[in-house]
N, C-alpha and C positions, 0 to 999 in steps of 0.2 A: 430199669434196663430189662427188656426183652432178649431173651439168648436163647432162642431153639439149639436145642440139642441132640445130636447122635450119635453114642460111644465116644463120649468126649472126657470119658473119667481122668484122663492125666492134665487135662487141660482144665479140672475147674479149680484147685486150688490158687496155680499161680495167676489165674482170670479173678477171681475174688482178690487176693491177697492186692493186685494192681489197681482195681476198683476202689478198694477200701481206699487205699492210700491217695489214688486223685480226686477221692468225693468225700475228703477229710472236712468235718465242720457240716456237711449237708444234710438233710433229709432224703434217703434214697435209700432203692430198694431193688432187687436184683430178682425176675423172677426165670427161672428154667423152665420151658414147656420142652420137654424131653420125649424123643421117639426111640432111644439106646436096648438097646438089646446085651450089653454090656454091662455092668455096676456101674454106671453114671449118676443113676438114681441116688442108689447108694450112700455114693462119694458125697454129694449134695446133702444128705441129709446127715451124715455123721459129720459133716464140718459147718454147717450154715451157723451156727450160734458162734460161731469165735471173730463175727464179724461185727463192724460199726455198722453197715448197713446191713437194711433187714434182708433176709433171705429167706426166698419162697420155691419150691418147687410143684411142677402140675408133668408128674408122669403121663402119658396118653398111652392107653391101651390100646393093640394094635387095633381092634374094630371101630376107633372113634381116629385115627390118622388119616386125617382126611387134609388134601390139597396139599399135602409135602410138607417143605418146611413154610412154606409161604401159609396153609393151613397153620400152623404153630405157634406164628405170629399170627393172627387173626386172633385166634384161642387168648394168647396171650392179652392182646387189647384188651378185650374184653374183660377180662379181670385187672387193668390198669384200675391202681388208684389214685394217680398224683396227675396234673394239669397236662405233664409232658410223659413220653413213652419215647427210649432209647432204642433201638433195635440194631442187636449188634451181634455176630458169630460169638463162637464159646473158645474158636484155636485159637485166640492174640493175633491174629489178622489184624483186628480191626483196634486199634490201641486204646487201654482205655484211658490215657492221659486225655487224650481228646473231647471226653465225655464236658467237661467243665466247657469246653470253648464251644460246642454244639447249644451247649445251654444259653451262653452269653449270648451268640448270632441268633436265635433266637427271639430271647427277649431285647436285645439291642433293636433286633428288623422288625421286633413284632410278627413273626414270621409262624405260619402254621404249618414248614419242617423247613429242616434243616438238613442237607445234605452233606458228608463227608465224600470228598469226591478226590479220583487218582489221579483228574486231568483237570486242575484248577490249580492257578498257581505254581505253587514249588509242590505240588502235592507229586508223588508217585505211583508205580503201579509192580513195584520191583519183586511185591512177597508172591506171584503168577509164578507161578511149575518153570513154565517156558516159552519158549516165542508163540507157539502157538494157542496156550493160553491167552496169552495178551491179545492178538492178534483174534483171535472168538471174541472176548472180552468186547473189545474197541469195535470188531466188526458188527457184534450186537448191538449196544451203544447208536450206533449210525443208522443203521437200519431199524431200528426202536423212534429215530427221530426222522428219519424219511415218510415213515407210515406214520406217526402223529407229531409232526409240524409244528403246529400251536401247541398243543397238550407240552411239549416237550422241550420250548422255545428257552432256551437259557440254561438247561440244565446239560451239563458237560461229563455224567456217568450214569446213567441211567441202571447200569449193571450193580449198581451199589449196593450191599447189602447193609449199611453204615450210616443210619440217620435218624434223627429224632422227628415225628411228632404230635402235636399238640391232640390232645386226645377228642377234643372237644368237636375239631373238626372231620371228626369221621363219623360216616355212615355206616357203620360196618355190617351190616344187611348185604349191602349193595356190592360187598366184593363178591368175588369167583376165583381163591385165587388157587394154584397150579402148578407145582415145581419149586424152587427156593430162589425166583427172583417177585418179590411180593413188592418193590420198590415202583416198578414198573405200572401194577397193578394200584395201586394206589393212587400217583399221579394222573393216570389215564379217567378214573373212575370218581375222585374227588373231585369237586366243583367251588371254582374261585376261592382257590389255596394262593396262601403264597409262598415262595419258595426261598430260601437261600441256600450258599454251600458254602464249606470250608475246604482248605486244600488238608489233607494227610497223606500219610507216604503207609501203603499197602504192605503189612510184614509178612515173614515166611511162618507155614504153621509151625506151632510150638511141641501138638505131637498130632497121630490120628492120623485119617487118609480123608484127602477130598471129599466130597459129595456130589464135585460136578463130574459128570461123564457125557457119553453123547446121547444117553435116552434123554438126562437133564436138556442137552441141546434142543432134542427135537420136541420137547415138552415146550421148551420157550416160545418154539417157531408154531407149535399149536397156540399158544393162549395170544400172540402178538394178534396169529387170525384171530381169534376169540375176540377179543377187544376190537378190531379192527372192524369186521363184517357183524352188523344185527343179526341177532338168533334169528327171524324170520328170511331173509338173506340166504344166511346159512341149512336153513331147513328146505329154501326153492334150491339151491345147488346139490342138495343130497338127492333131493326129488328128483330133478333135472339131471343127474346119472343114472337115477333109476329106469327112468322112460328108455334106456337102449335096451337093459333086460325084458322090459314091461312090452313093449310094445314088436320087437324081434321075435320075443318067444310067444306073441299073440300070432302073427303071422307065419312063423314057421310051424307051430301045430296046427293051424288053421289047413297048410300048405300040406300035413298029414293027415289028412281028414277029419277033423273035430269041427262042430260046430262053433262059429263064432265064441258067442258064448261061453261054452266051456273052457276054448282056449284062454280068454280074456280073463278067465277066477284062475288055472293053471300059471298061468305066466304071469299074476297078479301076486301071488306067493312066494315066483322066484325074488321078485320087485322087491317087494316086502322086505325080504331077507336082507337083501342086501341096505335097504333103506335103513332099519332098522344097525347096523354094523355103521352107517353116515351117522347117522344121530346120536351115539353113542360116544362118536370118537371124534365128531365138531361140531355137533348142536349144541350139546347137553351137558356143558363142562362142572355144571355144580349139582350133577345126579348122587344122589346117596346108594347105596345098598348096591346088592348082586342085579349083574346084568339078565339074571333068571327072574326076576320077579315080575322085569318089564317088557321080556319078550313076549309072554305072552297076551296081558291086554295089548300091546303094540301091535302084534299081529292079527288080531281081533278088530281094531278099530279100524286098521287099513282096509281089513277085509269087508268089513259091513260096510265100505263106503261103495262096496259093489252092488248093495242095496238101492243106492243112489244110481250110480253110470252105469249098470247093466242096463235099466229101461229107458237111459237117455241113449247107451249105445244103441241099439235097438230103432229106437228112433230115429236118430241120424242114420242109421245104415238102410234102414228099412222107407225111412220116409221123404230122408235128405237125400236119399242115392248117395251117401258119403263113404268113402272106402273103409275096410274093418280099421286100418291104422289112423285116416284121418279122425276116422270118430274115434279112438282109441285116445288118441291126442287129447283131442276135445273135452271129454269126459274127464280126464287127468286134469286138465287145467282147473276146470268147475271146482272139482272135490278137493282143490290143493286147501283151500282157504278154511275151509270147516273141518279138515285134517290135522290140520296146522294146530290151531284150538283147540280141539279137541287130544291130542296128543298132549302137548303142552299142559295143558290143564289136568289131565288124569293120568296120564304116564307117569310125567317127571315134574308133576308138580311140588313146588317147593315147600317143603310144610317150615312150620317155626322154627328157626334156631334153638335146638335143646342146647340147657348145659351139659356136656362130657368130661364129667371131671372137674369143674369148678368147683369152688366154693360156691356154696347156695347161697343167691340173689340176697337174703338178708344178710348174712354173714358180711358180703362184700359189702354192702352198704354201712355195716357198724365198723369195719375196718375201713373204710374208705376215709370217714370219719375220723378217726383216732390218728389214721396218718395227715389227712387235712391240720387235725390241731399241732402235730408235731412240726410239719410246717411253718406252720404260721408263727409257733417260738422260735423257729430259727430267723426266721424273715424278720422278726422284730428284734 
């Protein structure tokens, strides 16, 4: 079981104590990827040994919290060591009596996850604050399956945060993921899974305060874009608002006496600026570090591409009789494609997944090991 956490100290005894009890006779293991700014930590490590399953904790320090709780889980995968990975909240929302019946559907469907779901069956959705909860909930939900159709075809909670799977089938490279719905993110990005769900009935927290709010909302309705529209896609629509500043403020300095030219590097800057603010906050969802380290190559590469369109603008103006905006235009479009690249590549280019906090790569592999064998005596 994966259990992101955030100041969840009152909530892990009776979460353990529940666990033990429904995963009586199995081989399992309980790990906390904690973001708490509270004794959560703590609590976690002065009680893990009184338990039948093993119990792990991975604190994340605040410069390696990356992509929210949906980040957490990732982190967590990555140090699974047993065939399946449970991913389940830490308040008793998400019941762990259930953990056993995720397992069976499963291995019964042959199934590469398992969904616990509030709108299947007799499942419910009662432990939501309040109508309007619900009502976000479901409306997200709908609109998660309007934009992906197929991706989405059968499954009936997409908001879930309550499912297991199969380790084997993920890429975990290939996420991005954004806020604490990582469910979403996974179906959308995982390729010929197969799915089932069980119905459960949604409980009230047990202590602690929510995590959703409406930055969480508007984080959602960013990454649904995200998934939705190709980074290249998304990088012509930044572009493509940039051109009213870029091309406005060539001809209104132009209109105050400057030379073509020098309007076109001025009013290329303002472009810039703001391009740069597009990419940051819809291109580039899986950027590491301070937004300082990348304004500046950023605004360098835009800038030298004037290197390029100044003596095409020139041309077109001077040779084409073309007006200063149409070739303004002209020139934008040329340099979009080797911007693109080149940004992409040296901006925000994706370097390797370090470990943060893990256990070092060997460690998990002689552990992955010893829990593989403890398995395989209970299966026999």
């Amino acid at each position: 079981m994966i259990v992101p956490t955030r100041n969840e100290a009152g909530n892990v005894m009776p979460l353990l104590n529940r666990v033990d009890a429904a995963l009586s006779g199995m081989a399992a293991e309980v790990l906390f990827v904690d973001d708490s700014t509270d004794h959560t930590p703590q609590t976690v490590e002065s009680v893990r040994r009184n338990f039948n399953v093993t119990v792990r904790l991975y604190h994340r320090a605040p410069a390696v919290r990356w992509g929210g709780l949906g980040g957490a889980v990732v982190d967590g995968l990555r140090s699974a060591r047993s065939p399946y990975a449970v991913v389940m909240d830490g308040d008793l929302q998400h019941p762990p009596e259930a953990l056993r019946t995720l397992y069976d559907a499963a291995v019964a469907n042959q199934a590469d996850m398992v969904i616990a779901s509030r709108y299947r069956g007799n499942g419910d959705a009662a432990g939501l604050a309040n109508g309007m909860r619900r009502f976000v909930s479901s409306g997200a939900s709908l609109v998660s399956r309007l934009v992906f159709p197929r991706r989405l075809r059968g499954v009936t909670d997409v908001m879930s945060g309550f499912f297991l799977v199969r380790v084997g089938a993920l890429h975990l490279d290939n996420l991005q993921p954004s806020g604490y719905k990582i469910l979403l993110e996974l179906l959308v990005r995982m390729d010929k899974i197969s799915v089932a769900e069980i119905p459960y009935s949604f409980a009230k927290r047990h202590t602690g305060e929510s995590n959703a709010s409406v930055l969480e909302g508007l984080r959602f309705v960013r990454h649904l874009f995200w998934l939705r529209v190709p980074r290249a896609a998304r990088f012509a629509l930044v572009g493509a608002t940039g051109l009213l500043p870029n091309v406005l403020g060539t001809a209104a300095l132009v209109l105050l006496g400057l030379h073509y030219t020098v309007a076109a590097i001025a009013a290329t800057q303002i472009a810039n600026g703001w391009n740069f603010l597009g990419c940051e906050l819809l291109v580039w969802p899986d950027k590491k570090g301070s937004w300082r380290h990348r304004i500046g190559p950023f605004m360098l590469l835009n800038s030298s591409d004037l290197f390029l369109r100044l003596p095409l603008l020139a041309f077109f103006v001077e040779k084409w009789g073309l007006s200063v905006m149409a070739g303004t235009l002209l020139t934008l479009a040329i340099a979009f494609a080797l911007r693109f690249l080149l940004i992409d590549r040296l901006v925000y280019r994706r370097r390797g997944k370090k470990a943060t906090g893990h256990l070092p790569e060997t460690a998990i592999m002689v552990e992955r090991e010893a829990f593989e064998n403890v398995l395989a005596e209970h299966t026999a």
